[in-house]
N, C-alpha and C positions, 0 to 999 in steps of 0.2 A: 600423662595424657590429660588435657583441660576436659572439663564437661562443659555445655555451655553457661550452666550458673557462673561459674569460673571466669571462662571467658567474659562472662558479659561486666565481669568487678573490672576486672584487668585485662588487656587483649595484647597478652606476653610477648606475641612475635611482632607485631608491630613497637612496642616499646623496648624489646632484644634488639631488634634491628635499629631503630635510631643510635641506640648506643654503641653500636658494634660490636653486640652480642656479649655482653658482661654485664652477667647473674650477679656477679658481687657488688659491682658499681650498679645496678639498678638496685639492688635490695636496701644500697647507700641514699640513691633517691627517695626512696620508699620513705627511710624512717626520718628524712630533710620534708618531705611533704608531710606527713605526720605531725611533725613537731611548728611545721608555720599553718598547718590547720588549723590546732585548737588556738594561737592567735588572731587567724583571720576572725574563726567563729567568736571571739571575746569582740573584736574589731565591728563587724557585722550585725551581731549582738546590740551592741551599742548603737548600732546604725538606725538600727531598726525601733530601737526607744526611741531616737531622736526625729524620725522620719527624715534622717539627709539622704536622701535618692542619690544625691551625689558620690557619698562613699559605698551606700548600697553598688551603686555602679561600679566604682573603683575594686571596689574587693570582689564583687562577683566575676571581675574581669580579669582581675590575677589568680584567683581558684580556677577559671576556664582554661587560662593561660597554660599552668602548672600541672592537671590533670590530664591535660590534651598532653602536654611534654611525657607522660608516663603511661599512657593510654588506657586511663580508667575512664572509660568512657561515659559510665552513668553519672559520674561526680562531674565530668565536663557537661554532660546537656544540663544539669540539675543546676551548674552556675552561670552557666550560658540563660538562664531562667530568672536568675537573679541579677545579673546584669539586666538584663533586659528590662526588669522592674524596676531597677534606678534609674535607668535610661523615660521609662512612663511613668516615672512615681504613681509606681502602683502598689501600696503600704500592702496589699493581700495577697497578689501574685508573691512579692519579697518574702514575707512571712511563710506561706507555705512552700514556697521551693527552699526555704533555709531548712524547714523541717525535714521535707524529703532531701535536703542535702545530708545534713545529719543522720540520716537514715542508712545513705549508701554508705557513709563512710563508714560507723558501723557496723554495716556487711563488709567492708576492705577490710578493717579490723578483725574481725572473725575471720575471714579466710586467711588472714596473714598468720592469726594466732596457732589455726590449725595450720595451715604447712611447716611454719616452724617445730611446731610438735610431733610431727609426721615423718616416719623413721626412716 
């Protein structure tokens, strides 16, 4: 049973249900988003030295993409945030929604590490 800290990292039935309900092939998603995160965030990273609103855009709008497809819903509004900063090149909204991006993702991280651990 989710609590809703739980729910609110991941909201399981709706991204069971897009998939047709396979726990192994989403858990396969899981570690495909995982592993093009810390490139977006190198990606974004860079973006943000550079102040190009333009890739700020581009990457906040494939992490929106991506996290809405697995329905981690804080990591989707938090890059729905960052788009949006590319979109008004806004160097401060980008900057602290990458931070609070960073943020959720390690809480995704930590609850992924405990349920794998979890007997």
């Amino acid at each position: 049973m989710l609590d809703e800290t739980t729910d609110s990292i991941i909201h399981y039935e709706s991204a069971l249900e897009r998939i047709g309900g396979d726990r192994e092939f989403f858990d396969e998603l899981l570690g495909i988003y995982q592993e093009e995160f810390a490139l977006s965030m190198n990606s974004l990273d860079q973006a943000l030295l550079a102040r190009d609103f333009t890739s700020i855009l581009e990457v906040g709008h494939s992490l929106k993409g991506s996290s809405a497809n697995l329905s981690l819903i804080q990591l989707r509004d938090k890059a729905h945030l960052i788009e949006t900063a590319g979109r008004e090149s806004d160097i401060v909204l980008a900057q602290r929604s990458t931070e609070e991006l960073k943020t959720e993702f390690q809480r995704l991280q930590e609850h992924l590490a405990a349920n794998r651990s979890a007997p």
